[in-house]
C-alpha positions in Angstrom: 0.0 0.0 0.0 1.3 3.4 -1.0 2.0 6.4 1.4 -0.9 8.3 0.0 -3.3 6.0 -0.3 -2.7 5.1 3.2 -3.1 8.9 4.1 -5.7 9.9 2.2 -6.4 13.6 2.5 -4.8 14.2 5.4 -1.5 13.5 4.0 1.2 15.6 5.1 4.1 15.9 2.8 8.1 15.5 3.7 11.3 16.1 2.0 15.0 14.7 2.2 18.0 14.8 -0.2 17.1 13.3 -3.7 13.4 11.8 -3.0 10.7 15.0 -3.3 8.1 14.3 -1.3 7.2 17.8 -0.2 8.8 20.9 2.1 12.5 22.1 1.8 14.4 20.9 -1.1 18.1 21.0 -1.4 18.9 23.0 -4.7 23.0 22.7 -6.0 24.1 26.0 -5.9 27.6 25.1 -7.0 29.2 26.8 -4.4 30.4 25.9 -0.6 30.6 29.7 0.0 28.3 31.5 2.1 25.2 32.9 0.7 23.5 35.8 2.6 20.0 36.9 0.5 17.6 36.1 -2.5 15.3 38.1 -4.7 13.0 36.3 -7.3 10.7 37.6 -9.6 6.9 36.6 -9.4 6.4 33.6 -11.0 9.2 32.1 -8.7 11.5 30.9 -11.5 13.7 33.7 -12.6 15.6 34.7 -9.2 19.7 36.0 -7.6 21.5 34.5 -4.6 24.2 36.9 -3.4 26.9 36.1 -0.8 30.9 36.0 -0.6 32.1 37.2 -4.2 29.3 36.6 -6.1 25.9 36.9 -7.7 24.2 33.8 -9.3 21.1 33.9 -11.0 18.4 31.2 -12.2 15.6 31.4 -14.5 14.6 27.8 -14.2 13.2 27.8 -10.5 17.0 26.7 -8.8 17.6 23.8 -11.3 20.8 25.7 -12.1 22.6 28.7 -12.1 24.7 31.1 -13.5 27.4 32.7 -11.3 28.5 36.3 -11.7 31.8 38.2 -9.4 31.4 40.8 -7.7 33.6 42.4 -5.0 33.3 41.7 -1.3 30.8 39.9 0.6 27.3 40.6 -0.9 24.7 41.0 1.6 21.2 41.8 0.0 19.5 42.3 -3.5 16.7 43.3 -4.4 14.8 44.4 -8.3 11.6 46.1 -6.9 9.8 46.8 -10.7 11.0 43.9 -13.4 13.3 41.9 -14.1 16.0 44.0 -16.0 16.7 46.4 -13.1 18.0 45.4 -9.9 20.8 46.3 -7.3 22.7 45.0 -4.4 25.1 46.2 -1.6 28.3 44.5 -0.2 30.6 44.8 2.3 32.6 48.0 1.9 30.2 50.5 1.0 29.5 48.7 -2.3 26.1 49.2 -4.5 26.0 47.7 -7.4 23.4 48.1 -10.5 21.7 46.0 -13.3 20.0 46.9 -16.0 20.6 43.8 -17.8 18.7 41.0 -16.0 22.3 40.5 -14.0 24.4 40.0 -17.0 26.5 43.0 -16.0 26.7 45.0 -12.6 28.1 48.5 -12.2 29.1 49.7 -9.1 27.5 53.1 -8.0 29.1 55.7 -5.8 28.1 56.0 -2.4 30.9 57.9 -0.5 31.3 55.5 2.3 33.1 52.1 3.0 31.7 50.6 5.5 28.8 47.3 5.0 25.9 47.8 3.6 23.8 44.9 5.1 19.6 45.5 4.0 18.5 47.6 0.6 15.2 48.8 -0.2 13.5 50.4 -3.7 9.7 50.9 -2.2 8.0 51.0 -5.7 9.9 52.4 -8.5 13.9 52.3 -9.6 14.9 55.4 -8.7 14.3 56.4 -4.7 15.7 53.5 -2.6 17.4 53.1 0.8 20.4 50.9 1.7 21.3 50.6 5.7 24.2 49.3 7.2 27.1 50.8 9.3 28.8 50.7 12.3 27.6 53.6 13.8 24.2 52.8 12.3 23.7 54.7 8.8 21.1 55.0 6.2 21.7 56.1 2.4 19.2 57.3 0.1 18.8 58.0 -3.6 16.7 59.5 -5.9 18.2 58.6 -9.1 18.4 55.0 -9.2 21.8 54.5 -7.5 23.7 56.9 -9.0 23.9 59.4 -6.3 23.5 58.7 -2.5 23.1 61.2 0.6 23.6 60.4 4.1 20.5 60.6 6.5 20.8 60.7 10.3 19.7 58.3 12.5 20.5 58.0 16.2 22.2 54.6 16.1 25.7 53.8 17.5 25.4 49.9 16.2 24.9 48.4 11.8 21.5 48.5 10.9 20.4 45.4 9.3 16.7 45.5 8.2 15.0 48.5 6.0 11.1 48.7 5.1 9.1 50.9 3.3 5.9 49.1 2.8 3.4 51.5 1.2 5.2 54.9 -0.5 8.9 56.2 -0.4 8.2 58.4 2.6 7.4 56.0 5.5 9.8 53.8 6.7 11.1 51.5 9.3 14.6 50.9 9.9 16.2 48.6 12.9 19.5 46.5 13.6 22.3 45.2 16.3 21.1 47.7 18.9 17.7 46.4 19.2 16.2 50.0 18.4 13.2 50.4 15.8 13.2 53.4 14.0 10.6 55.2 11.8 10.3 58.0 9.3 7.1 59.4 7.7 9.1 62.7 5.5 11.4 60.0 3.3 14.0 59.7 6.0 14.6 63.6 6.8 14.0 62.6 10.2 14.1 59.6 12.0 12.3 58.8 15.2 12.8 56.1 18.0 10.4 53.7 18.3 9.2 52.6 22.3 9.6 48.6 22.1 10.5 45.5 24.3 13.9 45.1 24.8 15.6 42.8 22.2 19.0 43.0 20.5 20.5 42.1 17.4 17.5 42.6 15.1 18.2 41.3 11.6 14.7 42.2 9.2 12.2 44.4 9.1 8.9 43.4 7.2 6.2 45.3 6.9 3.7 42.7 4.0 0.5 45.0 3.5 0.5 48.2 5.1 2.4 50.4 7.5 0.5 50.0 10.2 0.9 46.0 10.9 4.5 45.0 10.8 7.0 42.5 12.1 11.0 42.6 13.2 12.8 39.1 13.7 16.5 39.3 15.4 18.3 38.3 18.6 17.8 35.3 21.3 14.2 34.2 19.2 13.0 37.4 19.3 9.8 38.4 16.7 8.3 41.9 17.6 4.8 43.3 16.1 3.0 46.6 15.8 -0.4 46.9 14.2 -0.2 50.9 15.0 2.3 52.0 13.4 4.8 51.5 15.5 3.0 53.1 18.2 3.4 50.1 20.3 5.4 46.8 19.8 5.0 43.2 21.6 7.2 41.0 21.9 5.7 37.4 20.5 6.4 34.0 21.6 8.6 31.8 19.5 9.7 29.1 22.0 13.2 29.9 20.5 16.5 31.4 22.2 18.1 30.8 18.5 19.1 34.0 16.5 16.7 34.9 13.9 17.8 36.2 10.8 15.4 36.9 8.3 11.8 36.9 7.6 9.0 36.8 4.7 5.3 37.7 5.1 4.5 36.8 1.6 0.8 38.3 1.1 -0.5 39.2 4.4 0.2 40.1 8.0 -0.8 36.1 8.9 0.9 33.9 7.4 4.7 34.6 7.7 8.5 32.7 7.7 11.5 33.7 10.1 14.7 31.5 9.8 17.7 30.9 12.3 20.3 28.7 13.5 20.0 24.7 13.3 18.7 24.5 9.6 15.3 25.2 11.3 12.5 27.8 9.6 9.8 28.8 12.0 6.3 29.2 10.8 2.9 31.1 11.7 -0.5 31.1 10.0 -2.1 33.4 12.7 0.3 36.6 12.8 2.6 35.2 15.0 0.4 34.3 18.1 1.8 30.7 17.0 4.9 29.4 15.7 5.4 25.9 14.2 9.2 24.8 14.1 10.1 23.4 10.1 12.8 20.9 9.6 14.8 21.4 6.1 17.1 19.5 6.5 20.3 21.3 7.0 22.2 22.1 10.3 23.7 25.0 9.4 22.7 29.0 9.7 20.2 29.9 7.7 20.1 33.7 6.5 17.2 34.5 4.2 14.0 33.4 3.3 11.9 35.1 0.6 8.3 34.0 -0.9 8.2 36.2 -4.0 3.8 35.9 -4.8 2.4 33.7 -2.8 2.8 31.1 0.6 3.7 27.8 -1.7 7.0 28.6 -3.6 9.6 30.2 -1.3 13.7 29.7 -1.0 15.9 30.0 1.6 19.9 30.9 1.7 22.7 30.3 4.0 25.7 28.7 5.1 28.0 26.7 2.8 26.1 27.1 -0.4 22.9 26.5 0.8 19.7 27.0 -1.2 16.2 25.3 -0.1 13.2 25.9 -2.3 9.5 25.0 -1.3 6.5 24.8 -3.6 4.2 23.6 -1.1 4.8 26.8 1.6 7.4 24.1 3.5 5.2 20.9 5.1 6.1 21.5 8.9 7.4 18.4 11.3 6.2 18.3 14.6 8.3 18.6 17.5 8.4 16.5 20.4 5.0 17.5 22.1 3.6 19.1 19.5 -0.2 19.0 18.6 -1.3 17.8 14.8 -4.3 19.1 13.4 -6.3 16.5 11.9 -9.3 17.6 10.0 -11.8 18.8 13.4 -9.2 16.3 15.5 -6.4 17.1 17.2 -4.1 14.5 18.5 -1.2 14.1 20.7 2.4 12.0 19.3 5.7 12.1 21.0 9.0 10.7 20.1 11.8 10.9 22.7 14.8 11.5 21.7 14.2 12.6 18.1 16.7 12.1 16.3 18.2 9.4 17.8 20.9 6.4 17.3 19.9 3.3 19.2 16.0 3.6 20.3 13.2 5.8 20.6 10.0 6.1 22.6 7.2 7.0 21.2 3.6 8.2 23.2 0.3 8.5 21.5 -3.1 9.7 22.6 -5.7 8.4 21.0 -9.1 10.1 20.8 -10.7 6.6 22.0 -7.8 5.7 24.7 -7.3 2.4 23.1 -4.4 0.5 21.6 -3.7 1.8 17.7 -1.4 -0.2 15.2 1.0 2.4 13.5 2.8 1.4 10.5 6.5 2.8 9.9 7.4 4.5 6.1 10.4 5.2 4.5 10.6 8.1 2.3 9.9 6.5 -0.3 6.6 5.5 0.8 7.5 1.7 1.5 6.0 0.2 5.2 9.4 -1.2 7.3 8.2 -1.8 10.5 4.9 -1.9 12.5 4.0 -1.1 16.2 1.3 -1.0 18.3 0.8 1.9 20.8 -1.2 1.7 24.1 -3.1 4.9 22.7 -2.7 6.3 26.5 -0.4 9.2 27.2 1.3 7.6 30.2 2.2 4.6 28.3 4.6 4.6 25.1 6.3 1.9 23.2 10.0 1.7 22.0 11.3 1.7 18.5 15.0 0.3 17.9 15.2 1.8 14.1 15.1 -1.7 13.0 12.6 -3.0 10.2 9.8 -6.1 10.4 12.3 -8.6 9.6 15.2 -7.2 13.0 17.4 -5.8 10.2 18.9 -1.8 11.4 17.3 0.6 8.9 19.8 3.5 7.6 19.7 6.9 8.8 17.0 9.1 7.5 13.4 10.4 8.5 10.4 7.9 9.3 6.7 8.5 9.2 4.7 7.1 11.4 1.3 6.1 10.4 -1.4 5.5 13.0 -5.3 4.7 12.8 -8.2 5.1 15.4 -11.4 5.1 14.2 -11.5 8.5 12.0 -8.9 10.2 13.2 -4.7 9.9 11.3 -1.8 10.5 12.9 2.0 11.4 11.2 4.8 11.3 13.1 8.8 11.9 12.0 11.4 9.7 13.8 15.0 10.3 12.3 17.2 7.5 13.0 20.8 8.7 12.7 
């Protein structure tokens, strides 16, 4: 029997090197070097990485790429109207322009040479801002790059993140200090924004509006307005990871952060709830950017890294946490996860009673069977060994269980 027949409609899709069955996929980037930001066009397949040295563009969705030099360490790009203009900034005070679709890029003057670390063009090519420092500084053109002036901000730290959501003349602007600040006259003047204490804040997105809008930095640290800026909370992530960049891709609900561990975090309610992603890297993840809508998204970071969803990345549960199932909810465990030699596994079924659960690979074929008590107190242990005692190889499981109505998935990774 097949993994989605066995599912049905409440099938919950899963990826891992080489076998697509849903979430983060692993594109080959060509490169071990780090890779700090993405911008891609609407229709998700024409797109530029940036990081140490380079520029790489794709116009077949990540399938491969083209690899362009440029000086330093390039931290962000961006091509706010089509696809033949764009620019970037890089370590040293470096802008560069296109206005080639990325076959050539000329670097701009900007008078200073220290990083530049976020850029924004609001809605045309020619006013932008680009933020960086330390002390904390913000340039601005109105010619498309070919002329920048210094604005003042009260910042002794880089700023990182930069957005101008609805018009060039209100803005938001934050970074290593933990200090938001805000402009409504185009960055003549800058004001301090009152919110919870936080550090090290890497983005700034505001999806819709400037009223409802959302920073992401230090120690798991997401903070919201829907004023303004009038007044910021601090939400709950259940993470102490650093956070270091975030996409809101349509609205103010359903938003992306990434951080540490190869981990994305997800919410589908504005950030009153987070669900933890697995892609399947360990390393640091830097940028995540959903160019039209919440199903095709990509993700940069360290050594070479580039993940790509087209399914808006098909979260694993965590140890504890609650799956949705249709009007159901049900409670699965599995302690440790990953793990080498055993793991225990706890399920609650809605009846109380014992549940067979059958064990997938990723490639949808049943290794192993179990049966759990279906009580929360009590738990069975799986040795990562198939039906027939033989040690299965590292990877991620699915875990299959029926009571009544109601499915349960579960991921063990045996390592």
């Amino acid at each position: 029997m097949s993994l989605s027949k066995a599912l049905g409609c409440c099938a919950i899709l899963l990826l891992v090197p080489g076998i697509l069955i849903g979430g983060w996929v692993p594109l080959n980037s060509g490169t071990t070097e780090e890779l700090n930001g993405s911008w891609f066009m609407p229709d998700g397949q024409t797109g530029y990485v940036v990081g140490q040295g380079r520029v790489q563009k794709t116009t077949d969705g990540g399938a491969s790429w083209d690899s362009l030099p440029l000086d330093g360490s390039v931290l962000a790009v961006t091509f706010p109207v089509n696809a033949d203009t764009g620019f970037a900034v890089s370590s040293g005070g470096r802008v560069y322009r296109t206005i080639d679709a990325g076959a050539s890029w000329q670097r701009e003057t900007t008078g200073v040479t220290i990083d530049l670390r976020g850029i924004c063009f609001p809605h045309n090519n020619m006013t932008g801002y680009v933020v960086g420092g330390e002390p904390g500084l913000i340039l601005k053109t109105t010619d498309a790059g070919r002329h920048w002036a210094s604005q003042t901000v009260n910042d002794t730290l880089p700023l990182e993140g930069v957005s101008f959501p609805e018009n060039t003349m209100t803005g938001y602007v934050a970074g290593w200090s933990g200090v938001i600040h805000k402009t409504t006259d185009g960055g003549a003047t800058w004001q301090d924004q009152v919110s919870p204490p936080a550090n090290y804040l890497m983005d700034v997105v505001f999806p819709v509006s400037a009223e409802t809008g959302f920073v992401a930095g230090g120690f798991g640290k997401v903070l919201k307005t829907t004023n303004g800026g009038t007044d910021w909370v601090s939400l709950t992530t259940g993470r102490s990871d650093y956070l270091s960049g975030a996409s809101f891709p349509t609205d103010a609900e359903t938003g992306y952060v990434v951080f540490n561990n190869g981990m994305v975090l997800k919410t589908s309610d504005g950030g009153s709830n987070w669900l933890s992603e697995s892609t399947g890297v360990t390393g640091t993840l830097h940028s995540i950017h959903f160019p039209a809508n919440c199903q095709v998204g990509y993700v940069t970071g360290q050594n070479g890294v580039i993940l790509k969803t087209t399914d808006g990345g098909a979260w694993i549960a965590e140890p504890g946490a609650e799956v949705a199932v249709g009007a159901r909810q049900s409670r699965a465990t599995a302690w440790p996860n990953p793990f080498t030699a055993r793991t225990l596994i706890l399920y609650e079924s809605p009846a109380g009673r014992p549940v067979p659960v059958e064990i997938y690979n990723v490639s949808g074929t049943v290794v192993g069977h179990l049966v759990l008590p279906g009580r929360a107190t009590e738990g069975v242990t799986w040795n990562g060994r198939d039906r027939l005692g033989r040690s299965l190889p590292g990877g991620i499981y699915l875990l299959k269980a029926a009571s009544g109505n109601s499915v349960l998935l579960r991921i063990v990774k045996a390592s």
